[in-house]
C-alpha positions in Angstrom: -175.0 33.6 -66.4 -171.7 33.0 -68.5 -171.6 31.7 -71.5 -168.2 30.3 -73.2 -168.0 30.3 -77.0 -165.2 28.4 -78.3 -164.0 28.9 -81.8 -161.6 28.0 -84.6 -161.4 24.3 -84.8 -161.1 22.8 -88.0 -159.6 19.9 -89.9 -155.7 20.3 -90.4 -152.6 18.2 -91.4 -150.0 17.1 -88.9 -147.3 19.8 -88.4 -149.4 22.7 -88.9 -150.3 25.6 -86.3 -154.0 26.2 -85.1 -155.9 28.7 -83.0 -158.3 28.2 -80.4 -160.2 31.1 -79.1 -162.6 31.4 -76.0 -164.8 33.9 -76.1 -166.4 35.0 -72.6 -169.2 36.4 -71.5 -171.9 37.2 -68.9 -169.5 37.8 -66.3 -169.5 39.6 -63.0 -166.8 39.9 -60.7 -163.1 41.0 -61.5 -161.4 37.2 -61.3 -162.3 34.7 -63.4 -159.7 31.5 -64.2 -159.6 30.1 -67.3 -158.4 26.5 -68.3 -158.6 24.3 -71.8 -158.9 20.7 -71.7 -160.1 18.2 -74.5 -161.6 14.8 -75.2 -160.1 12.2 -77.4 -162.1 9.4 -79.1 -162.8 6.9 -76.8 -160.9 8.1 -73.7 -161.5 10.7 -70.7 -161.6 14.4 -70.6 -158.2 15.5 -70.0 -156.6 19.0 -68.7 -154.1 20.8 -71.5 -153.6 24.6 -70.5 -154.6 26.7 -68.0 -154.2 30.5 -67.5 -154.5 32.4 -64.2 -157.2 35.0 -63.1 -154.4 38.0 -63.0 -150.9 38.2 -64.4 -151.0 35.6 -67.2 -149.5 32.5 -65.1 -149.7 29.9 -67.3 -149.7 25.8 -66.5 -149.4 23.3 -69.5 -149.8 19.1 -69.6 -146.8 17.4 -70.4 -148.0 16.2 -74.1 -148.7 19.8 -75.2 -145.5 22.0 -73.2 -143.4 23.3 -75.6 -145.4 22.6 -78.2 -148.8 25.1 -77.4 -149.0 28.3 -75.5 -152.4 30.0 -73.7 -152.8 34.1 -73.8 -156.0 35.7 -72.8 -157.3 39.1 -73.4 -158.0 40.5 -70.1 -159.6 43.6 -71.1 -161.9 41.2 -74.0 -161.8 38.4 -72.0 -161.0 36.3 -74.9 -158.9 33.4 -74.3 -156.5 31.7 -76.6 -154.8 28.5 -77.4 -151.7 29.0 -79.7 -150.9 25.5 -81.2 -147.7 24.6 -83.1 -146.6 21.3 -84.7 -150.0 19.8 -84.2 -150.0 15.8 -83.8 -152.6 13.3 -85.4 -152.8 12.2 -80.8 -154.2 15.9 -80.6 -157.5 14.9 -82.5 -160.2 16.1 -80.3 -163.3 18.0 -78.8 -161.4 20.9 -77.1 -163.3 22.5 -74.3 -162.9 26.0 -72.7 -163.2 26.2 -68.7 -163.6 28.9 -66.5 -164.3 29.6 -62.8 -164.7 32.9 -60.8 -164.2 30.5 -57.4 -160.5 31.8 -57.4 -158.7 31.5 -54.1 -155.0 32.6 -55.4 -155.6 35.2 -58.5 -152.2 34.4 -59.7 -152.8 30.1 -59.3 -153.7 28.4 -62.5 -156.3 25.5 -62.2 -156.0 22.1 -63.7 -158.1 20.1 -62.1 -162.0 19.6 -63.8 -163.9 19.8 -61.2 -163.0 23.2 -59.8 -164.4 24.8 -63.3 -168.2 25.7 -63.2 -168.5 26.6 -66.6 -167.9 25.3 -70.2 -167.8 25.5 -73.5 -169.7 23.9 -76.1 -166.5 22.4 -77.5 -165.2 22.5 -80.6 -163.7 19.8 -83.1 -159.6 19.8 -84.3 -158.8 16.8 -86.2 -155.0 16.2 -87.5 -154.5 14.3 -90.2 -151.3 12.4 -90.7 
């Protein structure tokens, strides 16, 4: 069974820089896809960064490109979420994602529902 460990979130002011690591394990198989996405307050679970099975392909959402880059350890399978010039709108519950259902090893997923497991989460709040 796989487990995801998220780590790293924590309480910081707007403008800072904050990492996010997913920690995998449990895994069989040589492909697994790995996504992050997060939940505000109040609203929806929504897609921020996804990294492909192979070759580091990387797919952002429009309120974080530029701002946040994904790497992944392939060898540790540990994945990260680089954030820069974090906004008080990026307060929330981030979530790690992966899948091992990968029909293109270089694709990135974004969509929810094609993930079979998560994370337990973990809180980033941004002060302003």
């Amino acid at each position: 069974q796989v487990k995801l460990v998220e780590s790293g979130g924590t309480l910081v002011q707007a403008g800072a820089s904050l990492k996010l690591s997913c920690a995998a394990s449990g895994r069989s198989g040589s492909h697994y896809a790995m996504g992050w996405f997060r939940r505000a307050p109040g609203k929806e679970r929504e897609f921020v960064g996804a990294i492909s099975a192979i070759g580091g392909n990387t797919r952002y959402a429009d309120s974080v490109k530029g701002r946040w880059t994904i790497s992944r350890g392939y060898s540790n399978d540990i994945m990260t979420l680089h954030m820069n010039n974090v906004k008080p709108d990026d307060t929330a519950v981030y979530y790690c994602a992966g899948t091992a259902r990968v029909r293109n090893v270089l694709s990135t997923i974004a969509a929810e529902s094609e993930y079979d497991d998560w994370g337990q989460g973990t809180q980033v709040t941004v002060s302003s």
